[in-house]
Structure formats: structure tokens, C-alpha cells
Steps between C-alpha positions, in 0.01 A plus 500: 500500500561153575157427553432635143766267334344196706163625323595485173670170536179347614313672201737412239455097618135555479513595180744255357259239654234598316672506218619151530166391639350650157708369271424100656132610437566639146551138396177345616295552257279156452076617570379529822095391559437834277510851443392707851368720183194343308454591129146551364502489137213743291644442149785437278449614145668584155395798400685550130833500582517551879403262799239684732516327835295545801460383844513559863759452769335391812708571853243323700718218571839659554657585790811781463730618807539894549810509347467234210432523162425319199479519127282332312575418097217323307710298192366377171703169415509262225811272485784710495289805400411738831368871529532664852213737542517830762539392842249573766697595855353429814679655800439476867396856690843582585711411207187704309584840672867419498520445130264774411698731691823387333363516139387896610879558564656298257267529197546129413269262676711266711354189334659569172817569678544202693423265165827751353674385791432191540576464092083431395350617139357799683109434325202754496314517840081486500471594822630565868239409777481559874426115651119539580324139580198422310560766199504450124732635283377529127792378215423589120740520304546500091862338350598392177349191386706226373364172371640231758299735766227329381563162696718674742446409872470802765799494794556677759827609680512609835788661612554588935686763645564530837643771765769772343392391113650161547391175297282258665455265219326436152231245437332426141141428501387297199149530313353736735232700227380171376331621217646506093522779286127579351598559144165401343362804439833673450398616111313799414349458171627852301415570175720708271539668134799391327660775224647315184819683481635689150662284212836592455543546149878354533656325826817669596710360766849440667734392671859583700803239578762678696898397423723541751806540298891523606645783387855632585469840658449736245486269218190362254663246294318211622661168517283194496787298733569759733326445885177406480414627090447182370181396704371877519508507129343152472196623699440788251552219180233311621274733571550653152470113359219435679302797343637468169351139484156547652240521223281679693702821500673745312786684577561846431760669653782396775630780700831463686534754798837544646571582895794601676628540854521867625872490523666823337336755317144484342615614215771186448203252645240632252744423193636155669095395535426572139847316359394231781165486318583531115807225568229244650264662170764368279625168680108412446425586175802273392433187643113528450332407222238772499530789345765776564241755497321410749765588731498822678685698783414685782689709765431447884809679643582444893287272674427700785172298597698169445695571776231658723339150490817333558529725810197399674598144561879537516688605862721788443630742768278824463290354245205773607694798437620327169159474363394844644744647256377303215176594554537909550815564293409555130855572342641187441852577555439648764348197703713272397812721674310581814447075523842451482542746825259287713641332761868589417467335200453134602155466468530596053795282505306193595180591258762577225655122564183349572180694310635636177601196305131438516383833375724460147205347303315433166124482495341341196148575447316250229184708320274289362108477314265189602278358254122495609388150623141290459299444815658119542881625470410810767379194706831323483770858464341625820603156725861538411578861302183754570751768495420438084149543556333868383258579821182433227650186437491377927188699519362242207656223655296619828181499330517116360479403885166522692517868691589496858727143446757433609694516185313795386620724786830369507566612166362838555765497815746431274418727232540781787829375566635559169324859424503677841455815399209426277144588695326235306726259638475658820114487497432137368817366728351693821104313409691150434675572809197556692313217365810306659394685845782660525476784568905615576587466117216698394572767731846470329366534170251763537736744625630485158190621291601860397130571375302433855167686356431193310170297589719135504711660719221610714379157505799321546540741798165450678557146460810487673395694773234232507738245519707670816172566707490891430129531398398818512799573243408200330104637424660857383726379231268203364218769463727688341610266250108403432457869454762441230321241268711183689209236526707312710486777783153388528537150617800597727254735653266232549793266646630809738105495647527119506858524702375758741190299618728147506687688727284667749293151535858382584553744713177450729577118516868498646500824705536423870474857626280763288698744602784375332312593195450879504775624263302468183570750226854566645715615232847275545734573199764227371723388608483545804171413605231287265143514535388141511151341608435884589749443784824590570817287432864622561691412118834393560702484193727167367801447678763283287559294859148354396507446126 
């Protein structure tokens, strides 16, 4: 017994000394001679809007105890800007099996436990390698591209871990790929057919300002000096002013829409919301100087998804079986009584005090016509108000710029912006998108088009699987869009044959193994896994550590 105690004193000093030996090794952290590792770089390229990098870790140089490990980060860094790629582990024989065998029991590989531990941004892991002298470990890898990686310099951290997990220390190796991003040929020349989108015959639009007026419980008189009335009505003036004196518009209607918190019974709150309403109705149509008509009332009742937003960002005791009951209980009564149960009580108390006020609202919604504008005044409404703009009207300003500029595909963007649900938009934003290379925002907007049998969307398809390094896809929509009468499928076909050879002579020039090169025609779907270079690259998504 005593001889156990004496044991287990001895251990525990061990192990405090290594922890206090690790943590005066943390700290030294200035280069040695160089990396035991050596980094071969193959190529670094932007590929539309992702950075396909490839290279080779080379162990021939380093030297790793059994029961050592370390982790290898490559980091892109420019200034202040820095994006940690997957680490690459290499761990000694023993540490291997121990680890492996630890991960089999635990489920979670002890790596990304110790960085929990230890307090680390746990990042993605390439790969885990047994130490073996003299072997190469291919890297390729495909991240979001961002613009400063373009004169960003390649790093390299090297982090040592010793006996029982422990922290030998951290050294930063700087400017170890030595070789720029090769963004030179990083534009595929697309082609596309751009739809000129319906006139609207008359250009309806809109727009909401919400008042947050005081109101005594259970009252609607409003009172422009009571609380907080005076600048909530002020808002609403101006707005109304600021219509009323544009000459590019015409107002035709102004609808107030009353709101009330879900205190007693619906009944009481649907009446109280449309006094609330036709008291703000007449307060407006007093002091305005348009006319009276124009004024009109509308009934909103309890503002039951009011407070469900309010919810989600306000800490409340129970606030999950709250919103359960909001969401599954229909009668309106009803929920509102089982609330006030939750908790004892204390929980409704604290909403009543601290939600509700904000529920008892007025929303005034301005309807207005705009008047059609020439080419030059499209030019200057869609800089500063393209909300005005009919989608003809951006689609015209569009056209006046040569296609595929810069201008020209940023105001087919912005068109898309303002008519979402429009497949026109859709269409022309998802071609000026590609033009642009990139190739996330026409994804975006192509999932969109409701009529997919079209040939532009066939096109627009092939050529941004084109752009993302899926090929065979690529061929099967552009022929199917050519098949459709879209001329422009025909040179994208031509620049898909074009890619394809660029790529295999690129290939055969910076392989170092043939071997390596045996996957072709592997399907990889997105986004998970790209096909780029007909290789493989692991896609790791934006992280907003790295923005």
C-alpha cells in the first residue's frame, strides 16, 4: 500500500514537470534553421472563386521520437489577413497506435481534443500520418478565394508534442511555398444569351415604416407627448413628406395597420388594433396635406410573430417551452393562458414588462406609381434609387455598356437583387455572375429559376459547371442548350474542349508521381469535394475567423 502511494507521488511530479517544462517551451517560438518538413510546391491557382492549391510534404529531413507528434498548418497571410488551412499530423510509431486506439474508443480523434483542451480553434484535419523517413505526402486542397490571397505569402506553423499529449513548443516558418498565386489564366471566356425582360405597363411599388407608439394599456387615443410618440410619429411624417415631394412618384394609397400585444382576449386585441390603427389614420390625415382619401385602415390583431422574434434574442427562463406553445397552439386564448403558467408565472411576467410595449404598433405602408425614365436618368436612378427602376428599364441600362463589363454585369446583379423571384432576373444575374467567375452567386441564383427546361438555363448551367471543374456535367448541359437554338452553347463547347486539353498538358508537366493521377472521371459532387485539374481537392468552406 505504501509502496503504491510512494508511486503515485513520483508520477504526479513527473507529470507536473512536464507540464512546467512545456509551458517554458510554449514561449519559444522565434525559427529554428527550418522546417524538419520540406514543402514542394506543384501549383497555386484561382480557379473562379476558389484557391486550388497543391504540393507535397516531404519527411525526408525530419526526425520524430516514438512518442512525439506534430501538426503541421500551411497559412495564407497578407498583413493582418491569415487563412489556416487543414493540418497535416505527423506522429511517431507509438503515439500513432496509441492515438488510433483512443480515437476507436472515444470516437473523437485525440488531436481535436487536446486543441479543446488546451482552448485552440479546433480546424479541419488533412491528414494523420505514421512517421515514415523518405515519404511524400500529397496536399491539394480548394478554399475560398479572396483577393489579398493574391500577394499572400505561404507560412508554416509547426506545432510539437511530446510524451502524455504534452506541448513541446510552436515555431512559425515564414515563406516556405515561395511561389504567388497564378491568377493569369484564372478567366474562362463564357458566352451567354441575355432575355430582355417584359415592360411593365405601370410601376407599382412600396414601402413600410414601423411606429412604435405608447399606448396606455388598453387604450388608442394616441398622444403625440406621451413616451416616445413624438419621434415615432416624426419618422412616419417624413417618410410621408418625402414621397409626397418626389416628382418621380405618385402616391396612391397609405395603409395604416394596427398591432397589439397578446395580453387579454383576442377578441378585445383585435378591436384595440383596429381603433390603434384608424386613430393613427386620422392623426395623419389631419396634419398632412395630402388628401384624406388616400388614407386607409387595416387590422393586424395580436402580434404573435412580433414577439416570436423578440424571443429569439431575449433571455427568459423557459423561453423554449414558451415558443413551443406559440408555435403548436392555434386558439389564441388559449396560449396566451397556458404562457402565463410557465415557470410559475415569472417567466410571462418579465415578457409582459419587458416585450409587449414593443408589440403595440402602427405600420404605415406608402403605395406608390413611378414614372418611366430615358436611358440617361436609368443611368443616374440606378446609382442612388434603382429600387424606382422597372427591370426593362436596368435591363436597358445593361445593354448601353459593352456585354461582359464590368458595369454591364453589375447592373444585371443588381437588377436580380431587386426582382428575386423573377427567372429573367435570375437567368441574366446568374450569366453576369459567371462572367465575374463566380461561380457561388450563380449557384445562388440559379436555384431560383422555376422553369429549368429552358435552353439559357441549360447554358448558364453547363457553363457553371465549367467554371467549378465538373466537365462531364459541363458537356451535357451546354449540348443541351445548343440543342435548344442558344448559339452561345457552341463556343462554350469549344472553350470546355479548350479547358480540358489546358488542363491535361498541365497535368503531365507538374505531376511528380503518375500514379497520383489515376482518378480521372471520378464523379466528386459539391461541396464537398471539387473536381479541379481532373484531380482531387478537399473544399473547405469560409470560416468568418478568415474573412
Amino acid at each position: 500500500m505504501k509502496k503504491n502511494i510512494i508511486n503515485r507521488y513520483w508520477a504526479l511530479i513527473l507529470i507536473l514537470g512536464c507540464f512546467t517544462m512545456a509551458e517554458a517551451q510554449e514561449q519559444q517560438t522565434q525559427p529554428q534553421q527550418g522546417p524538419g518538413i520540406h514543402i514542394i510546391p506543384k501549383s497555386m491557382k484561382q480557379n473562379g472563386n476558389k484557391l486550388d492549391i497543391e504540393m507535397l510534404f516531404d519527411m525526408s529531413n525530419l526526425d520524430i521520437r516514438s512518442q512525439e507528434s506534430r501538426m503541421y498548418t500551411p497559412i495564407l497571410s497578407f498583413g493582418k489577413k491569415e487563412y489556416e488551412m487543414p493540418k497535416v499530423i505527423i506522429k511517431g510509431g507509438t503515439r500513432y497506435k496509441a492515438d488510433h486506439r483512443a480515437e476507436k474508443l472515444d470516437g473523437v480523434s485525440p488531436d481535436v481534443l487536446r486543441d479543446q483542451q488546451r482552448g485552440y480553434k479546433t480546424s479541419a484535419i488533412y491528414k494523420t500520418e505514421k512517421y515514415n523517413k523518405n515519404k511524400f505526402i500529397p496536399y491539394r486542397v480548394s478554399i475560398p478565394y479572396r483577393d489579398w490571397m493574391a500577394d499572400a505569402t505561404m507560412n508554416l506553423r509547426e506545432e510539437v508534442t511530446g510524451c502524455c499529449g504534452v506541448p513541446e513548443g510552436t515555431t512559425l516558418y515564414k515563406g516556405v511555398y515561395g511561389k504567388p498565386v497564378d491568377n493569369t489564366d484564372k478567366d474562362v471566356n463564357l458566352k451567354f444569351r441575355y432575355l430582355e425582360p417584359v415592360r411593365e405597363k405601370e410601376k407599382h411599388r412600396y414601402d413600410i415604416e414601423k411606429a412604435y407608439l405608447d399606448f396606455p394599456r388598453g387604450e388608442y387615443t394616441i398622444d403625440p407627448y406621451f413616451s416616445n410618440n413624438s419621434s415615432e410619429l416624426d419618422k412616419i411624417n417624413r417618410m410621408i413628406d418625402r414621397f409626397a415631394t418626389d416628382p418621380d412618384v405618385n402616391i396612391t394609397s397609405i395603409e395604416i395597420r394596427g398591432y397589439a400585444s397578446p395580453e387579454s382576449t383576442q377578441e378585445f386585441n383585435y378591436q384595440l388594433s383596429s381603433q390603434r390603427a384608424q386613430a393613427l389614420r386620422d392623426y395623419l390625415a389631419r396634419i398632412s396635406r395630402l388628401s384624406p382619401s388616400l388614407f386607409r385602415t387595416g387590422i393586424g390583431g395580436e402580434d404573435w410573430n412580433g414577439l416570436k422574434l423578440l424571443l429569439k434574442t431575449y433571455s427568459v427562463a423557459h423561453k423554449n417551452e414558451i415558443l413551443s406553445i406559440i408555435n403548436r397552439v392555434s386558439n389564441l386564448d388559449q396560449r396566451e393562458d397556458m404562457i402565463k403558467k410557465v415557470g410559475g408565472g415569472q417567466p410571462y411576467k418579465k415578457i409582459f414588462r419587458d416585450l409587449y410595449p414593443k408589440l403595440r404598433r402602427v405600420d404605415c405602408q406608402i403605395n406608390y406609381t413611378v414614372r418611366d425614365f430615358t436611358l440617361e436618368e436609368g443611368k443616374e436612378r440606378i446609382l442612388d434609387r434603382p429600387k424606382k427602376l422597372s427591370q426593362n428599364e436596368m435591363y436597358q441600362v445593361a445593354r448601353s455598356y459593352p456585354e461582359g463589363s464590368r458595369d454591364f454585369n453589375k447592373t444585371l446583379i443588381t437588377a436580380r437583387e431587386y426582382f428575386p423571384d423573377n427567372d429573367i432576373a435570375n437567368l441574366n444575374g446568374a450569366a453576369a455572375a459567371l462572367s465575374e467567375g463566380d461561380a457561388e452567386l450563380a449557384e445562388e441564383y440559379l436555384y431560383q429559376v422555376q422553369n429549368t427546361k429552358s435552353p439559357e438555363y441549360a447554358n448558364c448551367l453547363g457553363a457553371y459547371y465549367l467554371l467549378v471543374g465538373n466537365y462531364d456535367a459541363a458537356e451535357k448541359f451546354l449540348l443541351k442548350a445548343q440543342a435548344g437554338g442558344v448559339v452561345e452553347a457552341k463556343y462554350n463547347l469549344a472553350e470546355l474542349e479548350r479547358v480540358r486539353k489546358q488542363q491535361k498538358t498541365t497535368r503531365r508537366r507538374t505531376s511528380l508521381n503518375p500514379e497520383e493521377d489515376e482518378d480521372d472521371g471520378v464523379r466528386i459532387q459539391r461541396p464537398v469535394r471539387q473536381k479541379r485539374d481532373n484531380r482531387q481537392f478537399e473544399s473547405y468552406e469560409e470560416d468568418d475567423d478568415y474573412k
